[in-house]
N, C-alpha and C positions, 0 to 999 in steps of 0.2 A: 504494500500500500504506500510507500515512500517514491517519492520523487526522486530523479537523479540527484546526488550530489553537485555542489556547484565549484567549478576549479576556474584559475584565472586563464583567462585568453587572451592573445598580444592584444595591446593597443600603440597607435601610432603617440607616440610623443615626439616634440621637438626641445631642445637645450640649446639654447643661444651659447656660442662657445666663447668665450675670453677673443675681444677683438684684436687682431692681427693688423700686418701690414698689408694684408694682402685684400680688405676690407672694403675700402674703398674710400668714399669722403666723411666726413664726420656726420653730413649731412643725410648719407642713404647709413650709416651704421643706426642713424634716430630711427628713421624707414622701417628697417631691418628687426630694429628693438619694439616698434609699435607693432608691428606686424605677427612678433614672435610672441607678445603679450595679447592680444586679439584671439591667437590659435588659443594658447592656454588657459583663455577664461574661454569658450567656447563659442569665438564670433569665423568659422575661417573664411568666410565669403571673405568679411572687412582684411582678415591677412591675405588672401590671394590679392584682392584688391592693392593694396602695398605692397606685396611683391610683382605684382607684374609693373607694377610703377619700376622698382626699382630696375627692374630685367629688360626694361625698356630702353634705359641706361643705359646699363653693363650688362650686356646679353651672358658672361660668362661668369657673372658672380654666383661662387660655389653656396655661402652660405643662404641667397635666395633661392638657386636653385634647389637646395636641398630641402627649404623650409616650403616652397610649393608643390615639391612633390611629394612631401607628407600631404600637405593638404589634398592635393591630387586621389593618393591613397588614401584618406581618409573617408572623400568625399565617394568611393567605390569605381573613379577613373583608374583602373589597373594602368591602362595602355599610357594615361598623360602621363602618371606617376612614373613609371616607369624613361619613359622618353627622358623628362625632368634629371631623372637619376643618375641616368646615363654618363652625360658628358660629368657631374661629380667625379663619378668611378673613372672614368677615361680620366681625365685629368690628376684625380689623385686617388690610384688603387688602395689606396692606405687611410682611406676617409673613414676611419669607427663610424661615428654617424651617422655616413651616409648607408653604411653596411646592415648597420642597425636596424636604421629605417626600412630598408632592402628586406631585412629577414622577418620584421613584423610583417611588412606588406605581405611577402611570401607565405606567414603564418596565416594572415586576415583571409586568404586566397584558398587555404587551406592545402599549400604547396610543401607541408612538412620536413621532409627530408629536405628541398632546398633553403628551407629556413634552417635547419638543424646545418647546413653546412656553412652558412654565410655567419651564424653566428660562433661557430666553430672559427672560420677567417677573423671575425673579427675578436675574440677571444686569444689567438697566437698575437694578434698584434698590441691587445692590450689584456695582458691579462690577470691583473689587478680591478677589475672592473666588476664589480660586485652586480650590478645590474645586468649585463652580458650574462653574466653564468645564469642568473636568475631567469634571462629568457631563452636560453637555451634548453633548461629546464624543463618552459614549459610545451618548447617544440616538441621533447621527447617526447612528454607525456603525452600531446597528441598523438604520438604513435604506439604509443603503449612502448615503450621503453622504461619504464618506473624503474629499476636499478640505475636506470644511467641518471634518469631525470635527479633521483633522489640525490647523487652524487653529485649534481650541479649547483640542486637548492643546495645541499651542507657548504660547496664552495663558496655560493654569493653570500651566506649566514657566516661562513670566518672571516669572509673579509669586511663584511658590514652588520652584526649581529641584531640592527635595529631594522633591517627590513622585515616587516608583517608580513608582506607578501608572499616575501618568498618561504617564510615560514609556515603560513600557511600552503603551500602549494607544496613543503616537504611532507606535511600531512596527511594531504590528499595522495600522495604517493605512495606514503607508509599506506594508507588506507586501502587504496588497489594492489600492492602487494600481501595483501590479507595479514596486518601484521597491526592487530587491533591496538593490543596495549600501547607500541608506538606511538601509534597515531595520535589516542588519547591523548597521549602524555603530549603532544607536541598541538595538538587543537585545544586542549589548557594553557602552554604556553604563551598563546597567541590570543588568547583572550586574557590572559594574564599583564598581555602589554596594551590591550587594545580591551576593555572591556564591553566595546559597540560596535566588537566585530558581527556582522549580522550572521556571513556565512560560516563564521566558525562556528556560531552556535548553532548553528542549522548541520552543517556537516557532523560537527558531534553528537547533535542529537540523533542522526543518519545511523551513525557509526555506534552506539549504544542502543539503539532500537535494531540493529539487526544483530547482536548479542540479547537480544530480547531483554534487554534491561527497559522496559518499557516506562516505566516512573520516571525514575533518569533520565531519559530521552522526553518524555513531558517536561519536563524541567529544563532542558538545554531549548527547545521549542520555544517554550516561553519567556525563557532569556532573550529569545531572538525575535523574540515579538515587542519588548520596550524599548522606550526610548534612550535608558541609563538600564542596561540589565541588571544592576545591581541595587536598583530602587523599585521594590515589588507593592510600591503603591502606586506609581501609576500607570497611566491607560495604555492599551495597548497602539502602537502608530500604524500606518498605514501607511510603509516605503516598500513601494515598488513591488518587481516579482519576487524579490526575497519574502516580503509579508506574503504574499501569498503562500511560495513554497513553504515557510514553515507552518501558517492555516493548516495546509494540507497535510503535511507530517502529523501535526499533531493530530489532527483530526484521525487519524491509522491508528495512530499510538491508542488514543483515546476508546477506540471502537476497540481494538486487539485487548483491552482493560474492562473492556464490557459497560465502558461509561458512554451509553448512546446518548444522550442526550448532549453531555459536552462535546461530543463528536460530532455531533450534528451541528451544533452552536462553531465550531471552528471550523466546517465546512462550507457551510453558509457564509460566513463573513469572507473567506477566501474566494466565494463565488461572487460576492457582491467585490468586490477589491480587480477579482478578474473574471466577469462570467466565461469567457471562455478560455478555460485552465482544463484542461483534458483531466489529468493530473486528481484534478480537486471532484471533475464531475464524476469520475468513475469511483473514488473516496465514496460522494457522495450515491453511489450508485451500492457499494460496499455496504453501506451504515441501511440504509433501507432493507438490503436484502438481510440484515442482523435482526432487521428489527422485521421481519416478516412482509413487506410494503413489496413487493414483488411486482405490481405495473410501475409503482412507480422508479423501482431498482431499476424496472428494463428502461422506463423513461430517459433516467441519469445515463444507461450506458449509453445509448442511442447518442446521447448531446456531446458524449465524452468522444466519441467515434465521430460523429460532425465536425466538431470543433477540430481536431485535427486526427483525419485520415489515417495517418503513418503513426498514430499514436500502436504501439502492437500490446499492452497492456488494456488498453482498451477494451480493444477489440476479443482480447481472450475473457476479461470480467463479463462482458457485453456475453458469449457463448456462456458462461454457466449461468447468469438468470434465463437466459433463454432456455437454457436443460431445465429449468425446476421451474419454467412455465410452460414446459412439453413442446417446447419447436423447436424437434430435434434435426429435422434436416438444417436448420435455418444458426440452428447452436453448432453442426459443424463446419459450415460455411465460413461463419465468422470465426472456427477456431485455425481451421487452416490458412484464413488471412493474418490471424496473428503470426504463425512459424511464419508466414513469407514475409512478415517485415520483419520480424527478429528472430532467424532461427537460431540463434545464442541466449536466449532466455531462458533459463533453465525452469522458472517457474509456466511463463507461457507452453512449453512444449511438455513439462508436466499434466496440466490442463489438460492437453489435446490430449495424451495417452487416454486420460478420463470417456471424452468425447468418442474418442477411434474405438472402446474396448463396448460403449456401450452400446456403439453401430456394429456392435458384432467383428470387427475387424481388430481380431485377434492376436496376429501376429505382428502388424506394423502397432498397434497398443502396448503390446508388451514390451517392445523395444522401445517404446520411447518413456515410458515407467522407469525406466535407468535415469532419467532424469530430473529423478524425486533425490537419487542422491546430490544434486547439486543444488536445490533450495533449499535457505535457513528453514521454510516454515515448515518442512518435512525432515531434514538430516539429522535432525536429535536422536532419531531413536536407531539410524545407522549404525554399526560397529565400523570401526576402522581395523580391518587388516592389514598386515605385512605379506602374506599369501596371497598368491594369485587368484584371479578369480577362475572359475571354473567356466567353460564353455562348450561342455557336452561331450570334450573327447575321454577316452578310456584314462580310468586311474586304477589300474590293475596293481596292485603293490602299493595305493597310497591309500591316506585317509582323508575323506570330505567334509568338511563341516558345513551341514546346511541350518543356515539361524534364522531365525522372525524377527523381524522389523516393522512392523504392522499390531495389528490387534490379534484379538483371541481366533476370532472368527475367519479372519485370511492366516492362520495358523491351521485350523481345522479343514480349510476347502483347499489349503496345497499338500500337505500331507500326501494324499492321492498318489504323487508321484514319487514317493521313495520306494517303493518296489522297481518302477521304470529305470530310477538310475542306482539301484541297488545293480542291476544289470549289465552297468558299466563296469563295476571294476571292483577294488579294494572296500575297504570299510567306509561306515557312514556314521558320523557322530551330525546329533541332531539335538540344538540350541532352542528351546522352546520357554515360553514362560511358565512358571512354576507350578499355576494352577495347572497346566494341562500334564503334567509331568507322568504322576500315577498314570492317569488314563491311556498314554504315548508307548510308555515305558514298559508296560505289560504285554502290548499287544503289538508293537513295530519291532524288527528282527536289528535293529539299530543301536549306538550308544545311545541314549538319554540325555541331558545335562540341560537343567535349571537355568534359565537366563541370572548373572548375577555369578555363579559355582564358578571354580577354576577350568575352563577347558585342558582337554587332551591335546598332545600333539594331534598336526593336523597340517597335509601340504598346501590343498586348495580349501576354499569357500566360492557358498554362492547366498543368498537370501532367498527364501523359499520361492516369494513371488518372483524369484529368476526362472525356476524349473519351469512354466508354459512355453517361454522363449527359448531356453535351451529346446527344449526340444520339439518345437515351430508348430506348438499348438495351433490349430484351425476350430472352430464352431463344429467339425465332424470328427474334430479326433480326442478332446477333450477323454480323457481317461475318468468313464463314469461306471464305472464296476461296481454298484451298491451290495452290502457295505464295506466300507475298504476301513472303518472302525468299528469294535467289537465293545460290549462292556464286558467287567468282570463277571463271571460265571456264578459265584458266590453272593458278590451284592447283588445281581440280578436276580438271585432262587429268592436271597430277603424280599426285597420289594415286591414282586410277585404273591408273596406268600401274605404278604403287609396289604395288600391289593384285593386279595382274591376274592376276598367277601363281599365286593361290589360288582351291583351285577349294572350297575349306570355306566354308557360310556365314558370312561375317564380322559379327561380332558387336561393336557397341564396346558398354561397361560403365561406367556411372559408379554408384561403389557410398556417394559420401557427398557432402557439400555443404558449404557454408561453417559451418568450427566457432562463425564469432560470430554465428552466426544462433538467433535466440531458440529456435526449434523443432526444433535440430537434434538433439537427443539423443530426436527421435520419428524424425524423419525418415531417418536416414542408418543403414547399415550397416557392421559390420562385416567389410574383405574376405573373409577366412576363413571368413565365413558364407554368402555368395553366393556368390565364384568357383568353386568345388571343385564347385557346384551345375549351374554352367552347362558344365563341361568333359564333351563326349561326342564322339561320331564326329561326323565331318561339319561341329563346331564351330570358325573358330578365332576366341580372344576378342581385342578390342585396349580398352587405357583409354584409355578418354577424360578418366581423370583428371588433371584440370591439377596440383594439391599432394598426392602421397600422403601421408597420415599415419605416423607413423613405428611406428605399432602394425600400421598396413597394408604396412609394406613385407615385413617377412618371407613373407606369405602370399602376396602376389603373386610375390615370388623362389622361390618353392616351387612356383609352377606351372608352369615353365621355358618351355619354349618353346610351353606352351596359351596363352598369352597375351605377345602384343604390346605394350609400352609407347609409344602415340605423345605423350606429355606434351611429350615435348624438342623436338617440332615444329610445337606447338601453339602458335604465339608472340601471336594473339589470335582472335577471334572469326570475321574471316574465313578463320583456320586451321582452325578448328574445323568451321566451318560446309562445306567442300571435305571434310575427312577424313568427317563422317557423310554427306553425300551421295554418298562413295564405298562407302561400307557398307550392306550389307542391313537391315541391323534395330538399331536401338538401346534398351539396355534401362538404365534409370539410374533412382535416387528423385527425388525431388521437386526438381530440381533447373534451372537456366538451360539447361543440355544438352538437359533433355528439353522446354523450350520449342523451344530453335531448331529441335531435329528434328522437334517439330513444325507449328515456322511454315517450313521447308524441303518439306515432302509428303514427310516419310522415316519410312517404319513406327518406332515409338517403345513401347515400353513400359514405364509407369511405374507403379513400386513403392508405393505407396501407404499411409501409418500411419493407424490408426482414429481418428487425432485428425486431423481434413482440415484442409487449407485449401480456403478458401471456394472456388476457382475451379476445383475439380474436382466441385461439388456435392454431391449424396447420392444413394446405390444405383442407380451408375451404372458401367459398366464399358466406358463411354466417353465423350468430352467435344465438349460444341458447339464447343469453342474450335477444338479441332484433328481433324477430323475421320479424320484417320489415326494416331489413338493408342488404345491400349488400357490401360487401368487395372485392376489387380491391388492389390485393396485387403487389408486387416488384417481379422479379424474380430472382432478384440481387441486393447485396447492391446499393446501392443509384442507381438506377435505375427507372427515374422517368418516362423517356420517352414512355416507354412500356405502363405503368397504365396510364397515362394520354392520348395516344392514343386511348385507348380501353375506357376512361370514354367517352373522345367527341365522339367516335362510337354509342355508348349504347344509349349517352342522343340526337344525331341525329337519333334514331330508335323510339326515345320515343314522338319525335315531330313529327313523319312520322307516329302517332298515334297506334304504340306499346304500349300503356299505361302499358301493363302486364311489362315489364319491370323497372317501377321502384321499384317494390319490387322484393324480391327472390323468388323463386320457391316456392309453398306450401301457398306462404301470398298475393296472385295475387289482388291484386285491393281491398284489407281489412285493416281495420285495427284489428290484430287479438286481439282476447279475447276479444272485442265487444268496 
């Protein structure tokens, strides 16, 4: 949700140099001095004007020539500029200033590398010149050179320590070469000397908000929004696009904090400072879709995509309110216009994998899911190995270690393929999180080990969600052998035995999911809105919820003895996994419950919000993953009352001894794959 950082770019300066013999009258050196005093408060029409006075004269006076082809340059005449410059350089190849001038222009042109070399000339000829290194600097850095850039700013910093500038722009370099603490330390320093640096406080806020220090990044925000940052009673000002850029920061910061409301207040005023800030509308296109507002999120993305075209952040925020408003042709339209203007986005091309996997397009989605390792908002829960990754060739004599970096539920639905690449070669040590451990551990022919516990040696690694890629899964090859998980045989005879004296279809319910989960205020309900739904004759319900909410307990205590609490004996996954295989039918949202019931072959129905995730696809009302589940989708954002009518319909069809209905068409009264 941040904006670019902001780093310094040439600007043409002119310095009247210490008059010479070579000058002219005393009379054109006044000329010369009004002229040069004109450019530098900001009149250069009035200095060209004085200069061609003088040039009219003395056609070969170097320092009007040189001071009209800044202005030349300045005023976007490359060709005058240039001509102007000319006979300088002819005349004295050893002109620093004119050089100078030379390699800003070159930079302003966006000519890099020949700016990087004129300032390099003129650097050998003076090279005591603090300001030189400093724009050399920042040619590099236009080419992404940040070692050399950095090397430059420290040069023009030894020999003049009080230039800001270049201090800051060593920052900014420490900062693209991902070398956080640096950077900090040195965009403190520069606010240290400078306490109304605007962009320092903006880039440090930049630079602390993508370490998710989010507070602190509010705080540098709104340093950069006063007038004395270090007087937090007054108003906030309103200079330029810096005010805005930091609006819009904050207003990210603010939303990623769950404070809508001040997010919404610092987006607004950013849009009223610039209504058309790409930047701020797609922010504000963010903060709606937090807050459930979804025409008007798509509204925001639309204006943020008007406003400027080539914005490619945009345009990928733009595709997911368009997914969780259901136009999904139209959601990946706009997502493959985002890769084509930024295929180095690592979060934009993230997105798309979302988009490609959920048009069924399996195998270009999976590949570009590798590129969740390279955003902050995803990479946390990455390991970093020293091992290679794995890519599907034989590891006969090694050991693999395949780990989860995802949730419980993308833990449970990739599993599937460790028998496929048990096939390959050597051993398989398998990295899971705790709770699933027992359940994994008993029943996969694998090492075990607890996310968290010391791993084994081990040559290669892959992250589970590698395994479709590795092995170029398609929509037809998808390895659905139900079930490819077993419960304990033991806890299973208990529960059964705990069970047996009800002759009601048992029903377990899981009616919500993990509250830190980004999507959960789509996906989850509330009890009192499902259970009371499902209680009929023939029914008796038990939860499978592990943590009830405490807005959910009342409703469940209201249902008295329609529903069974088995939570208190639910101690992990292989609990779980015995209690739904002793159950008829399991009906739960989006949730790790309704994976395992359906990598177990136990009839599953899952509740489904119009805003999908990817692994249930589109207009489908059942899934290749699990071929004994049924899906009961939204037909509208949060539109609960439609699917939950049609659930209690279905499951009063199914105690009116429909039994074919608790699976989907095709998996009638099986558990398929044997």
């Amino acid at each position: 949700m941040l904006t670019a950082g902001i780093g310094a770019t040439a600007r043409l300066t002119f310095v009247l140099q210490p008059r010479g013999a070579s000058v002219g009258t005393a009379e054109t050196h006044r000329l010369l001095v009004q002229a040069a005093e004109h450019y530098n408060a900001g009149s250069p029409q009035r200095a060209g004007m004085l200069c061609a006075d003088i040039l009219a004269a003395h056609p070969h006076h170097l320092p009007a020539l040189h001071l009209a082809s800044v202005i030349a340059f300045a005023e976007g005449r490359m060709e005058d500029g240039r001509e102007l410059l000319g006979p300088v350089l002819r005349r004295d190849p050893n002109h620093v200033p004119a050089l100078s001038t030379l390699g800003d222009a070159l930079a302003i042109k966006g000519e890099d590398e020949g700016a990087v070399a004129v300032f390099q000339r003129a650097i050998a000829l003076r090279p005591l010149d603090a300001g030189l290194h400093g724009k050399l600097g920042v040619a590099l850095s236009e080419l992404s050179r940040f070692p050399e850039a950095e090397a430059a700013y420290r040069r023009a910093l030894a020999l003049d320590p009080n230039l800001v500038q270049a201090r800051f722009n060593l920052a900014t370099s420490l900062a693209k070469q991902v070398r956080a603490t640096e950077a900090e330390q040195m965009y403190r320093a520069v606010i240290e000397r400078d306490p109304c640096h605007q962009d320092a406080w903006i880039n440090l806020g930049n630079l602390l908000a993508d370490q998710n220090k989010l507070e602190e990044a509010v705080t540098a925000y709104r340093n950069a929004l006063k007038d004395e940052p270090c007087d937090r009673d007054r108003q906030v000002s309103d200079r330029g696009s810096s005010a805005v850029t930091a609006l819009t920061n904050l207003a990210g910061c603010l939303c990623d904090l769950g404070q809508q409301d001040e997010a919404m207040d610092a987006c607004q005023h950013a849009l009223r400072l610039g209504a058309n800030h790409a930047p701020a509308c797609t922010n504000l296109g963010i903060i709606l879709d937090a807050q459930g507002r979804f025409k008007d999120a798509l509204t925001a993305h639309q204006r943020a995509v008007a406003a400027d075209p080539t914005y490619a952040k945009g345009h990928s925020n733009l595709a997911v309110t368009l997914r969780i408003v259901g136009a999904l042709d139209e959601s990946l339209a706009a997502s493959h216009q985002a890769v084509a203007l930024d295929p180095d986005d690592p979060l934009v091309r993230f997105n798309h994998a979302h988009v490609l996997l959920m048009n069924g397009h399996l195998a270009s989605g999976f590949e570009e899911l590798r590129w969740g390792h390279k955003c902050k908002e995803w990479s946390e829960g990455y390991p970093a190995f020293a091992e290679p990754e794995w890519q599907g060739e034989s590891f006969a004599g090694h050991t693999l270690l395949l780990h989860t970096e995802a949730g419980l539920g993308d833990t449970l639905q990739f599993v599937r393929y460790l028998p496929i690449a048990a096939q390959m070669g050597g051993s398989i040590v398998l990295q899971v999180q705790p709770a699933l451990v027992p359940l994994l551990r008993t029943h996969l022919d694998v090492t075990v080990v607890a996310r968290g516990e010391p791993l084994p040696r081990f040559d290669l690694h892959l992250p589970l969600i590698g395994l479709p890629r590795v092995f170029g899964t398609t929509l037809d090859t998808i390895p659905a052998a139900i079930p490819y998980l077993h419960p304990d045989a033991g806890k299973l005879a208990q529960w059964r035995q705990a069970l047996d004296d009800e002759a009601s279809l048992k029903v377990g319910v899981v009616w919500a999911g993990n509250p830190r989960h980004k999507g959960d205020r789509l996906r989850s309900l509330a009890a009192e809105k499902l259970l009371p739904q499902l209680v009929m004759p023939g029914v008796k319900l038990y939860s499978l919820q592990k943590d009830t909410r405490a807005a959910d307990a009342q409703a469940v205590e209201g249902l008295g003895r329609n529903i069974v609490d088995l939570a208190p004996a639910l101690g992990d996954f292989s609990d779980t996994a015995a209690a739904v295989t002793a159950l008829d039918l399991v009906i739960a949202v989006d949730t790790s419950v309704a994976h395992l019931a359906g990598a177990l072959g136990r009839p599953v129905w899952v509740l489904l919000p119009h805003a999908l995730d990817w692994r249930w696809l589109r207009d489908r009302e059942d899934s290749p993953w699990y071929p004994g589940m049924r899906l009961f989708r939204q037909r509208a954002p949060q539109a609960w009352d439609n699917v939950i009518a049609r659930v209690s319909a279905e499951l009063a069809c199914v105690v009116n001894s429909e039994r074919d209905l608790l699976w989907p068409p095709g998996a009638t009264g099986k558990v398929v794959g044997g």
